[in-house]
Structure formats: C-alpha cells, structure tokens
C-alpha positions in Angstrom: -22.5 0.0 -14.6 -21.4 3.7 -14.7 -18.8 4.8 -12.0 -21.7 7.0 -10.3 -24.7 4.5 -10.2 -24.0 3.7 -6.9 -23.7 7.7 -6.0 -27.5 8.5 -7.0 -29.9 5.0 -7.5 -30.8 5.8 -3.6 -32.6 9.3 -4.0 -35.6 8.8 -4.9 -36.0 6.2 -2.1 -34.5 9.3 0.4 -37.1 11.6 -0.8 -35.1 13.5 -3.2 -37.4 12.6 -6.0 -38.6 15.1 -7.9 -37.5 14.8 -11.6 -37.9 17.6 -13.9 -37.4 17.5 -17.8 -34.7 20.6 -19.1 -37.3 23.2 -20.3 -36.0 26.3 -22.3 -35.1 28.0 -19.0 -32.2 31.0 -19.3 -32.2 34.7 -19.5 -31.7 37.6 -22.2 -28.7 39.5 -22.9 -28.8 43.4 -23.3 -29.8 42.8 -26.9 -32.5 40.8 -25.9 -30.8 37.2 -27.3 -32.1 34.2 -25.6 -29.1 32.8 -23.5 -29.5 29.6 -21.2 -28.8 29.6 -17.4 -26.7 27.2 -17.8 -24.6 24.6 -20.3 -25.9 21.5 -21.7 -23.4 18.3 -21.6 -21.5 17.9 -25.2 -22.4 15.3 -27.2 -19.7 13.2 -26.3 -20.0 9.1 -26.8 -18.4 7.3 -23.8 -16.4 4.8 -26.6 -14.2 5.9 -29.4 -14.9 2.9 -31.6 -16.4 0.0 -31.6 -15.9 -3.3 -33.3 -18.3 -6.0 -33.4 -16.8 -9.8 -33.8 -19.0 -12.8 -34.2 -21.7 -11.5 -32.7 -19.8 -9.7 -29.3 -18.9 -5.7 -29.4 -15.7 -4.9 -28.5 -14.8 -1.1 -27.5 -12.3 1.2 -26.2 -13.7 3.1 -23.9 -12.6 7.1 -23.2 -11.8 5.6 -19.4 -9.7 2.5 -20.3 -7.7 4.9 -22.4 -7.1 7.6 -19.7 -5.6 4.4 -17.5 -3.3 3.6 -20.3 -1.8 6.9 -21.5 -2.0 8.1 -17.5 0.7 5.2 -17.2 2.3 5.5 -20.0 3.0 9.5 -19.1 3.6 8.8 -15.7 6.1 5.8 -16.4 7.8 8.2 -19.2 8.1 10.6 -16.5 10.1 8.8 -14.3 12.6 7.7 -17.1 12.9 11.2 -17.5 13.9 11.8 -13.7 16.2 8.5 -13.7 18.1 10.1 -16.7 19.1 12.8 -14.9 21.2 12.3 -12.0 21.6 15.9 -10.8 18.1 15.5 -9.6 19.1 13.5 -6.8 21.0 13.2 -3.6 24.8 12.4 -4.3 24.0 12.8 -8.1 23.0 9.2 -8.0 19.1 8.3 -9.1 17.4 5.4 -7.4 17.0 3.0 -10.3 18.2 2.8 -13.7 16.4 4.0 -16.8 15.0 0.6 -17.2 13.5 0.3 -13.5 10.6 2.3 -14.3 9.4 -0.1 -16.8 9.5 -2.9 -14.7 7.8 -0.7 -12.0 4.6 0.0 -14.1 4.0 -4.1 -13.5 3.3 -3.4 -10.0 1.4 -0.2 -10.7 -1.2 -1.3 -12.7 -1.3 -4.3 -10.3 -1.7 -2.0 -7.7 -4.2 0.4 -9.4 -6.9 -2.1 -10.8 -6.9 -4.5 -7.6 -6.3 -1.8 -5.0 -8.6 0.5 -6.8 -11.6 -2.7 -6.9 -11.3 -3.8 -3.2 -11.2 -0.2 -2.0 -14.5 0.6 -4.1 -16.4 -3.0 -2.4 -15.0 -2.1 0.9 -15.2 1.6 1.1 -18.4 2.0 -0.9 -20.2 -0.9 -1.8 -19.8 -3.7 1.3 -22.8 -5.6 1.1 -21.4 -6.9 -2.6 -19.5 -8.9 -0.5 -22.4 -10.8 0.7 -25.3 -10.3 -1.6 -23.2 -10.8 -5.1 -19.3 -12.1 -4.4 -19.3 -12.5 -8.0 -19.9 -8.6 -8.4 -16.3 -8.0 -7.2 -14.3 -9.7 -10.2 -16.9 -7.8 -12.6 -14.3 -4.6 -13.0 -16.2 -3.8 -16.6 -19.0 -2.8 -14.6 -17.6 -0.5 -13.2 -16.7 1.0 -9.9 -13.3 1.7 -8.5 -12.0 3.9 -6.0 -8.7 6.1 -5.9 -8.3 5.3 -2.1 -8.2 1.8 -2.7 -6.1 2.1 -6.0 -3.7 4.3 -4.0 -3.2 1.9 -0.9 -2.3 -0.7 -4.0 0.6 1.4 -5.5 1.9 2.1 -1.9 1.9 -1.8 -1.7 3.2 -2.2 -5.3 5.8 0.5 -4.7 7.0 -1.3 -1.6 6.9 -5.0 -2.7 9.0 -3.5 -5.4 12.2 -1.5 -3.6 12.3 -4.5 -1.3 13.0 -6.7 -4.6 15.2 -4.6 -6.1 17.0 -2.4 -3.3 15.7 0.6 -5.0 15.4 3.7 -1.9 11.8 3.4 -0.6 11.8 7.8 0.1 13.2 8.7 -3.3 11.2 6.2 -5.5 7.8 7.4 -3.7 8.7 10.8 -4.7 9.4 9.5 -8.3 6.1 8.0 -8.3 4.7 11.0 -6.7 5.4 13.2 -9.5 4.4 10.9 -12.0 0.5 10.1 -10.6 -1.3 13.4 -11.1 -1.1 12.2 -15.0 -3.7 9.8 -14.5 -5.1 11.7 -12.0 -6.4 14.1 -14.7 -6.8 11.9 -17.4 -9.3 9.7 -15.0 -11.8 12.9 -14.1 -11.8 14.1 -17.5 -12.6 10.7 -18.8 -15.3 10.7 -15.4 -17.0 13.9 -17.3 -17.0 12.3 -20.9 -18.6 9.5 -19.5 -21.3 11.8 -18.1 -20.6 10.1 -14.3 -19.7 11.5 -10.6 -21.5 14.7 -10.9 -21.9 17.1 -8.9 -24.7 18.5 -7.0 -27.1 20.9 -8.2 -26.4 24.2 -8.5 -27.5 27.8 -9.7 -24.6 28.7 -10.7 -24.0 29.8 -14.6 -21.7 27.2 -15.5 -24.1 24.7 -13.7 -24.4 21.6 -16.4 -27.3 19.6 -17.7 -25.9 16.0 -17.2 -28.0 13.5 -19.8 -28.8 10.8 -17.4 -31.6 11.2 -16.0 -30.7 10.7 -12.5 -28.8 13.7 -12.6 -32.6 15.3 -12.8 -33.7 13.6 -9.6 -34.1 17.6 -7.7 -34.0 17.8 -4.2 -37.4 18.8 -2.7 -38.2 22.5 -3.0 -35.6 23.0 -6.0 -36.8 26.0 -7.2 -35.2 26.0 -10.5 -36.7 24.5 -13.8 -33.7 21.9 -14.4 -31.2 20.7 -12.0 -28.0 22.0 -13.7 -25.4 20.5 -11.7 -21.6 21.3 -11.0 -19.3 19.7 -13.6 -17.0 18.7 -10.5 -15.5 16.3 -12.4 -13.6 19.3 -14.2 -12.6 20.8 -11.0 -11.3 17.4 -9.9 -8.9 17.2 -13.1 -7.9 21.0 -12.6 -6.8 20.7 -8.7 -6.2 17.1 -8.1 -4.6 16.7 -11.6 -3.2 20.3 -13.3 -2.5 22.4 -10.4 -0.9 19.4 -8.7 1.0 18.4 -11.7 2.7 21.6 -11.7 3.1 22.3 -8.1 5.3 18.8 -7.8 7.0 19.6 -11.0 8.2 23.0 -10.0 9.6 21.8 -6.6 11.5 19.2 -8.7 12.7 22.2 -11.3 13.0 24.7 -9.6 13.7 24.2 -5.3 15.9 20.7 -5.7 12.8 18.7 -3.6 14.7 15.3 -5.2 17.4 15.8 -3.1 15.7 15.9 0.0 13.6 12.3 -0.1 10.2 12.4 1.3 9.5 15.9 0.9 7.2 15.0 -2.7 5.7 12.4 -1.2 4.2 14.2 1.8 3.3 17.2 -0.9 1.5 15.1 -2.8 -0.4 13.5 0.1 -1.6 16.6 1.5 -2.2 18.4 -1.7 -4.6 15.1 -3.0 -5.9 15.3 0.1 -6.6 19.1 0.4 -7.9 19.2 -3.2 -10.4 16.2 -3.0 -11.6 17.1 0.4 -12.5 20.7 -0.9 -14.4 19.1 -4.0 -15.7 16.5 -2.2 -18.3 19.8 -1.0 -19.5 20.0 -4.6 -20.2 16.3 -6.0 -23.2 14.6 -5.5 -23.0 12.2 -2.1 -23.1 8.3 -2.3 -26.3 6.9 -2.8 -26.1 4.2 -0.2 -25.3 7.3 2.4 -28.2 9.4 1.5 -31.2 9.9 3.1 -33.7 13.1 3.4 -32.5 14.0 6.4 -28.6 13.6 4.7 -28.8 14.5 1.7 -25.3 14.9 0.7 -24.1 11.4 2.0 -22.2 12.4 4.7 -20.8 9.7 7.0 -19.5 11.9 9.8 -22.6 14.4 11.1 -21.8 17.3 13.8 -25.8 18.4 13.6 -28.8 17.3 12.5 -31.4 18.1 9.7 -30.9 18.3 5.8 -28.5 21.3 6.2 -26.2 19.7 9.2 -22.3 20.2 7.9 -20.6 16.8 8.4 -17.7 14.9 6.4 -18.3 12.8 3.4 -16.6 8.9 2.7 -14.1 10.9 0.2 -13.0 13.6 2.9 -12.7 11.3 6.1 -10.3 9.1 3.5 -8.5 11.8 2.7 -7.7 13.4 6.5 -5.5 10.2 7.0 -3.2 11.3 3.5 -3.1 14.9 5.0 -1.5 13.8 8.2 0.7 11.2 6.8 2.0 13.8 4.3 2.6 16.7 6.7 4.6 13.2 8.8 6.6 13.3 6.1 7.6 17.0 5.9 8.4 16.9 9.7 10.5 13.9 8.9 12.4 14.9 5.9 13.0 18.2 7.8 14.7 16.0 10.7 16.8 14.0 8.9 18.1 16.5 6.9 19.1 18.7 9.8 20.8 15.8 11.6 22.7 14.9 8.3 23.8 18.6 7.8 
C-alpha cells in the first residue's frame, strides 16, 4: 500500500468527490505557443529493477534505497566528526571511529519499529483491532517520522547507557547526520508518486498519476487538480536547508563544543519546517470530512475554511519546545562552567 493511501481513500466518502480527467488545460505565451498551467509527474517507475525467481518478483524499490544510502551517509558522517577531535569539548570526541558503526544497529532498529508503531498509533489505530496482522506487514507500507524518531531517541539512549558514550554530544552527532535521510525519504515520497499535496493553482502545481490525486474538492474551478509537489518542499527544508544549517554551526560557530545546542536546533528546525508544510499536503484521510477538509485534528472554528492544526503539526509543537529546552539548557550550563 502506497505511503499516502491512508491520506486520501476517505474523500469521496467526505464529499470531496468530484474527479476530473487532465484535459489540455494551459495558456499561450506571447508567441502564441501552447504552454500548460501546470507540470505533469515524470515518468518515473517506483522500482529500479526487478528480478523474478521461481515464480515471486523481487525489487528494489526507490524508498528502500533512500533508507539505505540515508544511513549509510548519515553513519559516514559521524565517522567523519569522531575523526576529528577538535570538534569537541576538551578535544576529545564521544566514541571512537568504530562506535558509529555499531550505532547504526540501533538506528535502523529504531527507525523501522519506531517508525511502524508510530504510523498504527498516530495514524492508523483501528489496525490494532480490525487487522493485528496489518502491523508486521511493513512492505505495505506506512510509516511515520514521529514514530521512527521517538525509536532513534530510544536506540540512541539504550546505546550511551551500553557503552558510556555522552548522551548530549552523541545526540548532536546523530543530529547532524539525520537530515540525510530526511531528504532522501521525501524525494523517494515524490518518485513514488505518494504524500501529495493539496490542490493548487499555482504554476508549478503537479498532475500526480493516481487518480485519487484527481478527487477535486467541490466547487474546484479548475479543469485538473494540479496539486503541490510538497514532497519537494519537504526534501528542500526538512532535508537541504537543515543539512546545511547544522553543518555550518559545526564548521563554522564550534556548536560541538557546546553539547545540546544541535540537538535542540534540529528539533525546532524539523519541527518549524514540517509544521509550515504540513499547510500544503493533502490531510489524512481518516481525519477528513466535508466540513474538514484538510484533516485537521485541532479546530479553533468551524466550516470547511476553519484554520486548525493537523496530526503532523500538533506532533511537531512538542519537538519545538523540547529543542528550544535545550538551548535554554546548554546556555546554563555553559555559563555556570565558564
């Protein structure tokens, strides 16, 4: 099951049913060329190969391999860090060269089953009851970064307790090294033609292939519903921008040296950046109704236009409050040890 069946099977039973086919809708340029209104999805195949092996397809999917190269690069990254002392408080890094290795253990750990029991509980709790069974099916799809987050905070802890390693500084190793698969994860989202956003007029609004991305909401004026590509602007914030924000406190202020400080800037920039987006993708299905049509879970008014907070963005406020906790406390305990 695609990662955004859940996020749209309930519209038409909300009302938002209207489905429209992609006519030749656009505009002309000065020189009178035809040019469309908006961009059609690439043709882009969800698996890079397949292999087929008494009589069962095996494939590597686009999504499997963001997971793997986003570990890989974030587990590189942190060798990188360990091999340089000067990084750190005292010139002394938390771990050796080798702990990051045997970190990435408890990561994935952390990731798949953290990321699986956040998606049933956050998102999809009547699995629970109607099909238990649903839960061990991962291949079907479903995960959620909450839950997959909670699990590296776990793995990251059951870890430093083993090992000794400092809690602070090893979080802000980790930190640095998750926006990798941050990215990797939303751009493998948008090849797998999953999470859109909501529809839009805007003129790099996307045709999305599936047809429930076609399900209008009632009185959409436009021919098609070209939707925004918010997968791409989830890879740009919560991936590039934050990629290079941590990196260039690392570079270029010394933020090693002053444990905590990366951790709380990554939870309130994740947390920033997804509850921004979180106003352009297409609300959960099982939140939606006609008179809530973007899924929100938290309502301050009434009516199809009421502003209220989706699952994603009441997730996220606890992250921005725990992160600026950590500011406030690197802040202290670096003035009481000056």
């Amino acid at each position: 099951m695609p990662a955004n069946m859940g996020r749209i099977d309930g519209l038409a039973k909300a009302g938002l049913d209207r489905v429209v086919a992609p006519p030749q809708a656009g505009r002309r340029s000065h020189s009178g060329a035809f040019m469309p209104a908006y961009l059609t999805f690439p043709d882009l195949d969800p698996a890079i190969f397949s292999v087929t092996l008494f009589g069962t397809t095996l494939s590597l999917r686009w999504y499997a391999l963001a997971y793997i190269v986003g570990l890989i690069l974030g587990w590189r990254a942190m060798v990188w860090m360990m091999r340089r002392p000067r990084l750190w408080p005292a010139d002394r890094p938390p771990m050796s060269a080798q702990g990051p290795e045997d970190l990435l253990t408890y990561a994935i750990l952390g990731v798949v089953l953290g990321g699986r029991i956040g998606y049933v509980l956050f998102y999809a709790p009547a699995m629970i009851v109607n099909d238990p069974l649903a839960i061990l099916r991962i291949w079907d799809g479903g995960m959620s970064f909450h839950g997959g987050f909670l699990g590296v905070i776990l793995a990251v802890i059951l870890f430093c307790r083993r090992t000794g390693a400092p809690l602070l500084q090893v979080a802000d190793a980790v930190a640095c090294a998750t926006p990798f698969g941050l990215m990797l994860g939303r751009l493998a989202n948008f090849v797998n033609g999953e999470l859109w956003g909501r529809p839009t007029t805007v003129s790099w609004g996307m045709v999305f292939p599936d047809e429930r991305a076609q399900i209008c909401p009632p009185g959409w004026a436009e021919p098609v519903c070209a939707r925004h590509p918010s997968q791409l602007y989830e890879a740009a914030l919560e991936g590039l921008v934050l990629l290079v924000l941590l990196w260039a406190l690392v570079l270029f202020a010394g933020w090693l040296k002053k444990p905590g400080r990366l951790t709380g800037m990554f939870f309130v920039g994740y947390g920033l950046a997804r509850s921004l987006i979180e106003n352009f993708r297409q609300g959960d299905a099982q939140f939606v109704t006609a008179d809530n049509p973007w899924g929100h879970i938290l309502r301050f008014d009434t009516g199809p236009e009421a502003w209220g907070l989706t699952m994603g963005q009441i997730l996220s406020l606890p992250m921005i409050l725990v992160g600026i906790g950590f500011f406030i406390w690197s802040a202290r305990a670096r003035a009481q040890g000056a």
